[in-house]
N, C-alpha and C positions, 0 to 999 in steps of 0.2 A: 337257403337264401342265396340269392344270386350275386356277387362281388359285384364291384363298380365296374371296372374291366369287363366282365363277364355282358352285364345290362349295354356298354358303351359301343362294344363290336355286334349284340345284337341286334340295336337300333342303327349301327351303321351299314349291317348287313340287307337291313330290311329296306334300305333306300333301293327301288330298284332302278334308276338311270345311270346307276356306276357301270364305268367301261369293264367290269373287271366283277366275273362271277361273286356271289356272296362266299363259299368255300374258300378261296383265295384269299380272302381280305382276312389282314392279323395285325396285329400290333403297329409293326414295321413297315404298311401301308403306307406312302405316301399319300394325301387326298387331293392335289391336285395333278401331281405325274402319273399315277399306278392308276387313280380310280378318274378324272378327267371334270374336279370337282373346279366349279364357279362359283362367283358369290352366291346365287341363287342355290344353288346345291346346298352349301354352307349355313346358308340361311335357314333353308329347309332343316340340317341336323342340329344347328341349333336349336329351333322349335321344341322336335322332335325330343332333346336333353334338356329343354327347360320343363316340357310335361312332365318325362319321367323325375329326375329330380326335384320337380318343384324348386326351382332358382330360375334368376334371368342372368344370361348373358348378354356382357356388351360387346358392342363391334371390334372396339379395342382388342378384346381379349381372343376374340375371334380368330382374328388376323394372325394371333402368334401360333394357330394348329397348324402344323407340317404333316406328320403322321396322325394315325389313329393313337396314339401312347400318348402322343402331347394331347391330345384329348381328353385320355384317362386319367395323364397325371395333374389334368385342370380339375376335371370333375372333380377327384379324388380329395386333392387340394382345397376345397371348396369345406370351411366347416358350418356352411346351412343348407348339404345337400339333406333330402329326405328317402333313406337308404329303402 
């Protein structure tokens, strides 16, 4: 079974209008300097983590991702993901 971590870089690899090959993209990604992410981008992997987990995100919480790991360690954080 696949870690949180694991599921979070695959769906952010699978976005494909990042400035910045899928191979490349790790933890320590930033999303908007490294990969060239906007609100719509964001938007979009939101979606994208509320399918897989089954949870909603809000805007609020949105706003505090800097890297790919603030990401994970939101998801992660989260005790009504559905693993």
């Amino acid at each position: 079974m696949a870690t949180v971590a694991e599921k979070v870089l695959r769906i952010v690899r699978q976005i494909d209008w990042w400035q910045r090959q899928p191979g490349k993209i790790g933890l320590y990604t930033e999303l908007a300097r490294d990969l060239g992410a906007t609100g719509l981008e964001l938007a979009e992997l939101m979606f994208e983590l509320e399918d897989e987990f089954l949870i909603e995100i809000s805007e609020a919480d949105r706003l505090g991702w800097v890297t790919v790991r603030d990401v994970v360690q939101y998801v992660a954080g989260r005790d009504d993901i559905v693993p």
